[in-house]
C-alpha positions as CSV (number, residue, x, y, z in Angstrom):
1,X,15.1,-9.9,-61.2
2,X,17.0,-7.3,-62.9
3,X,20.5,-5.8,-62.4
4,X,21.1,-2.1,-63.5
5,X,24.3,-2.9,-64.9
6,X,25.0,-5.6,-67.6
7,X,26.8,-8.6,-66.4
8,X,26.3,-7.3,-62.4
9,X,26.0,-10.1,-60.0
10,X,24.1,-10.1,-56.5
11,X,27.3,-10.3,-54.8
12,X,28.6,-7.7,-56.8
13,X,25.9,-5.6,-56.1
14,X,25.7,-6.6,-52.3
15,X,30.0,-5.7,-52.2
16,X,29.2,-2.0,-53.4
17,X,26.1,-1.4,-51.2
18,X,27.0,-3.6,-48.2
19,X,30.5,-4.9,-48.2
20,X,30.6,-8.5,-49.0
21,X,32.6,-11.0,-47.2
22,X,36.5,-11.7,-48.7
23,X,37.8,-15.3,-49.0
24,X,39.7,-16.8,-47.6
25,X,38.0,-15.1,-43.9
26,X,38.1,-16.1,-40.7
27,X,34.4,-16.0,-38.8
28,X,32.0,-16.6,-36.1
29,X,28.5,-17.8,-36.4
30,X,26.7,-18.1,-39.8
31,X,23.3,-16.3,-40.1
32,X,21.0,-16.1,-42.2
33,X,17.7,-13.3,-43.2
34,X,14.6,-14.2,-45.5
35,X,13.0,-11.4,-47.5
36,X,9.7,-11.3,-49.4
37,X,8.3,-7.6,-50.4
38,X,10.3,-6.1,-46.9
39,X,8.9,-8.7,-44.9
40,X,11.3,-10.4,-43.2
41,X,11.8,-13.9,-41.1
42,X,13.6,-13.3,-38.3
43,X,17.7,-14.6,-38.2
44,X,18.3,-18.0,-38.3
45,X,21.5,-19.7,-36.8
46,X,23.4,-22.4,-39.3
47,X,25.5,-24.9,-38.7
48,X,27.7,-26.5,-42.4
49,X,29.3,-29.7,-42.3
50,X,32.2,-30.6,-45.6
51,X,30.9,-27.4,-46.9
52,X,26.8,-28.4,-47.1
53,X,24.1,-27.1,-45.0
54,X,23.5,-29.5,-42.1
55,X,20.9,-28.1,-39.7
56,X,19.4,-24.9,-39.0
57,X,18.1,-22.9,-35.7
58,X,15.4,-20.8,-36.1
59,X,15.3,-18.0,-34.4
60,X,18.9,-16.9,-34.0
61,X,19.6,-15.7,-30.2
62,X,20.9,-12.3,-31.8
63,X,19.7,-8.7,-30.4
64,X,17.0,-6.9,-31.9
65,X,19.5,-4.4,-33.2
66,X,21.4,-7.1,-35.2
67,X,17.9,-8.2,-36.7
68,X,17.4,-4.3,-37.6
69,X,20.9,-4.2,-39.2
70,X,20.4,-7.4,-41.4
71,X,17.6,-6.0,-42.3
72,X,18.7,-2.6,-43.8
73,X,21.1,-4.1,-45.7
74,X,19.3,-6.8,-47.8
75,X,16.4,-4.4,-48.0
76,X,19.4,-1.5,-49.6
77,X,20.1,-4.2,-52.1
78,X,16.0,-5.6,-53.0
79,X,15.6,-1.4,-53.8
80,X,18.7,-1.5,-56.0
81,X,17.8,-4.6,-58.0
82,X,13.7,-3.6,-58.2
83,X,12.9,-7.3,-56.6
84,X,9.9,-8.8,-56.1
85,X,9.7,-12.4,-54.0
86,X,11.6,-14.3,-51.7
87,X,15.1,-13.6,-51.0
88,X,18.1,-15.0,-48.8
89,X,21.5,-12.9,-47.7
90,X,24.0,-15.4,-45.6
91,X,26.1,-13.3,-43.3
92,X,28.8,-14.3,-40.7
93,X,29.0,-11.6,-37.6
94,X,32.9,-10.9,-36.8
95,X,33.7,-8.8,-34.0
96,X,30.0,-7.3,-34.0
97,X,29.8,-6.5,-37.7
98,X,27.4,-8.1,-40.1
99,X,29.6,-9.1,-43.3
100,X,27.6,-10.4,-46.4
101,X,29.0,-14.4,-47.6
102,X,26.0,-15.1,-49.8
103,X,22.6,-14.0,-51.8
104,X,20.2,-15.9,-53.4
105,X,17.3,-14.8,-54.9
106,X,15.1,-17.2,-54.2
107,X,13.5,-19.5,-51.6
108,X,16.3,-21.1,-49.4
109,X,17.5,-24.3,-48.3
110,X,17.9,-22.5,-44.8
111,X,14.1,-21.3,-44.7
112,X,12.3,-24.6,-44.5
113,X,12.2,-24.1,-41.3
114,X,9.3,-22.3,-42.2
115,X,7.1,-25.0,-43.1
116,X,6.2,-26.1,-40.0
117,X,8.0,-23.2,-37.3
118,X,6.1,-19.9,-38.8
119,X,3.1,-18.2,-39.1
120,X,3.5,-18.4,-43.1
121,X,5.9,-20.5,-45.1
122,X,8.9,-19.3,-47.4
123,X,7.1,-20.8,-50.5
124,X,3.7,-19.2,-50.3
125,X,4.9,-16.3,-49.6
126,X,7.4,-16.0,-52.4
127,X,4.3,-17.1,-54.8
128,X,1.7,-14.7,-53.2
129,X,4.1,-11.8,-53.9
130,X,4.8,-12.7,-57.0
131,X,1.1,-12.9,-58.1
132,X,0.5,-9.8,-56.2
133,X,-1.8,-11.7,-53.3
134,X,-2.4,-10.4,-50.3
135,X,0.9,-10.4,-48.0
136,X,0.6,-11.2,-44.0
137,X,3.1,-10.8,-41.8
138,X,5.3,-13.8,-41.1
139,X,6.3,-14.8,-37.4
140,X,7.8,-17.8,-36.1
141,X,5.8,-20.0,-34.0
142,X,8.2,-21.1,-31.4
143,X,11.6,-22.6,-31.8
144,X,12.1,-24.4,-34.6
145,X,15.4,-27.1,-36.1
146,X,15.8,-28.3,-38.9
147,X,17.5,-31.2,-40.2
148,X,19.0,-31.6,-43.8
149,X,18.8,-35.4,-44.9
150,X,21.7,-36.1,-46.5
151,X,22.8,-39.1,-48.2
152,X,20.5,-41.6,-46.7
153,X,17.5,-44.0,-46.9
154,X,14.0,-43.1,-45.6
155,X,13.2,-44.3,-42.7
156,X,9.5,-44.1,-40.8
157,X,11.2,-44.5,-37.4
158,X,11.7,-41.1,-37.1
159,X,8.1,-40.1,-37.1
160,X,7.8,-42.0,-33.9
161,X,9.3,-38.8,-31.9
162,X,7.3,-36.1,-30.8
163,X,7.6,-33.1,-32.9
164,X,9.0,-34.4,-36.0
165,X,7.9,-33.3,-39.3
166,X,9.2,-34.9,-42.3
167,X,9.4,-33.2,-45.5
168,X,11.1,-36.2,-48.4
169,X,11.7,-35.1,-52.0
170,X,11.4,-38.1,-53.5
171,X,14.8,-37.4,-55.6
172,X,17.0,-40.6,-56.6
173,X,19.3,-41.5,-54.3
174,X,23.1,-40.6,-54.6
175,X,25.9,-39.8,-52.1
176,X,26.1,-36.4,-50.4
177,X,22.5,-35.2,-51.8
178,X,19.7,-33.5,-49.8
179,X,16.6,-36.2,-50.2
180,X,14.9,-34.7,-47.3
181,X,14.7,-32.5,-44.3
182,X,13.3,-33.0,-40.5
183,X,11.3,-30.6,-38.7
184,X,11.3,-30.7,-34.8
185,X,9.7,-27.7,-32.9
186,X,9.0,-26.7,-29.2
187,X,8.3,-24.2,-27.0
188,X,11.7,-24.1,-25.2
189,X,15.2,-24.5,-25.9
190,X,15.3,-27.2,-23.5
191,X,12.2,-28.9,-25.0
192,X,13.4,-28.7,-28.2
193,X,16.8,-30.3,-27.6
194,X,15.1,-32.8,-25.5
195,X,13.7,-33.6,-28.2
196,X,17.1,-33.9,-30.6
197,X,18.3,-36.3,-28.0
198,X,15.3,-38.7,-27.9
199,X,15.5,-38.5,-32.3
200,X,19.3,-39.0,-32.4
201,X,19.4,-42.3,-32.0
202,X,17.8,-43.3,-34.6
203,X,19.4,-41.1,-37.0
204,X,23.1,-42.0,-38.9
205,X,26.1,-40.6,-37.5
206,X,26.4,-37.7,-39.6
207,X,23.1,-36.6,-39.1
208,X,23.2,-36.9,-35.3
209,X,26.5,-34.7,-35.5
210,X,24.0,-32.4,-37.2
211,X,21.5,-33.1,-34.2
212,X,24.5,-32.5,-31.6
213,X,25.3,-28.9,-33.4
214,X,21.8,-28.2,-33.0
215,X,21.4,-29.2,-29.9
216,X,24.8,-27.1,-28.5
217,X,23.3,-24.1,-30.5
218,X,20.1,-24.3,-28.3
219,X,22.0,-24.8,-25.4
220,X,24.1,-21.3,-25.4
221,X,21.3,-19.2,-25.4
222,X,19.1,-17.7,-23.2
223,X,15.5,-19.5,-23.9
224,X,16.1,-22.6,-21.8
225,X,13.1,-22.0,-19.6
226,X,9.6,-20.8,-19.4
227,X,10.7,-17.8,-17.4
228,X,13.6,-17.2,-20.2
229,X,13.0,-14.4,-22.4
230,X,11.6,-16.3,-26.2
231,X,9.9,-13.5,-27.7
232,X,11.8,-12.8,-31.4
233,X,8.7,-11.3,-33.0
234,X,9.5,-11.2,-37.2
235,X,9.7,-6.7,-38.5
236,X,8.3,-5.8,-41.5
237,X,9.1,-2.8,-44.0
238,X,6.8,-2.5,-46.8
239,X,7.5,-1.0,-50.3
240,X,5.2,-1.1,-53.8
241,X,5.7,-4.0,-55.5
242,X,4.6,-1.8,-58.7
């Protein structure tokens, strides 16, 4: 990555370009947009707990128009900085407006989703455009939640319950770090928080406060059914990686 001024941060760069969030800041619902080479993932909804990452909902409910809009302005600030790979831009929506709280120029704790919920993961995409590969379109597969595991002991039980993939780092163990991350997909929003209900039980209580935020995201949108509208189909803008 380069910056075209000495000492320029992302977030300096995305305040000039885009407008970035001021702190302290009232806000709505956290989003977050994955870029590799102007491909993008679709939004993603997240839910923080004692100022960590606790789950994630992937795709967002948002309108097309607010995918379009994220869009422009990470891709204004990959064009400014000459980037090549995988990059994240956190935003909050207040009052209809997209404003900027984080970049990260890198694969993100908020796309593992990806491992098991789209076409293409976050990881081998960031390496395929950084060795110049051949890049295909990312699309998400569904509906897709993921867990962070935080803090706590592996445990097997939870691969008894349909639709769980488990994805354990094999770090040391210490108090308040990710070791871990759960999977669950479905076709449905129902489905899927069916099944968060049948896991929670045999998750601790912070992590089934995670499950609960999951499941009340899933439940205020509009994908509940088979009739339900759950098309969120990833766009893609290309540029030379040269």
């Amino acid at each position: 990555m380069r910056c075209l001024n000495p000492g320029e941060t992302c977030e300096d760069i995305a305040s000039r370009i885009c407008g970035i969030l001021p702190a302290p800041y009232l806000f709505t619902a956290p989003f977050l947009i994955l870029f590799a080479v102007f491909m993008f993932y679709p939004l993603v909804e997240n839910h923080h707990a004692d100022g960590m990452l606790r789950c994630t909902v992937a795709p967002a409910a948002v309108s097309p128009a607010l995918q379009r809009t994220a869009e422009r302005m990470l891709a204004a600030i990959m064009e400014h900085l000459d980037y090549v790979g995988v990059m994240a831009m956190e935003l909050f929506e207040e009052r209809g407006e997209l404003l900027v709280n984080e970049l990260a120029p890198r694969v993100h704790n908020s796309g593992h989703w990806t491992l098991d919920g789209s076409s293409i993961d976050q990881f081998e995409l960031h390496l395929r455009a950084l060795c110049g590969w051949p890049l295909p379109l990312p699309s998400a597969e569904g509906l897709t939640v993921m867990l962070n595991l935080v803090g706590t002991e592996f445990d097997p039980a939870w691969l008894a319950h349909q639709g769980v993939r488990m994805h354990w780092y094999g770090k040391p163990w210490r108090a308040g770090r990710k070791l871990g991350h759960l999977n669950l997909r479905a076709s449905y929003a129902s489905e899927l928080a069916g099944r968060l209900r049948d896991l929670s039980p045999a998750l601790d209580p912070s992590h089934r406060e995670a499950a609960s935020a999951a499941i009340a995201i899933l439940c205020g949108d509009n994908r509940h059914s088979p009739d339900a509208h759950g098309s969120y189909p990833s766009l893609v803008a290309l540029r030379p990686t040269g």
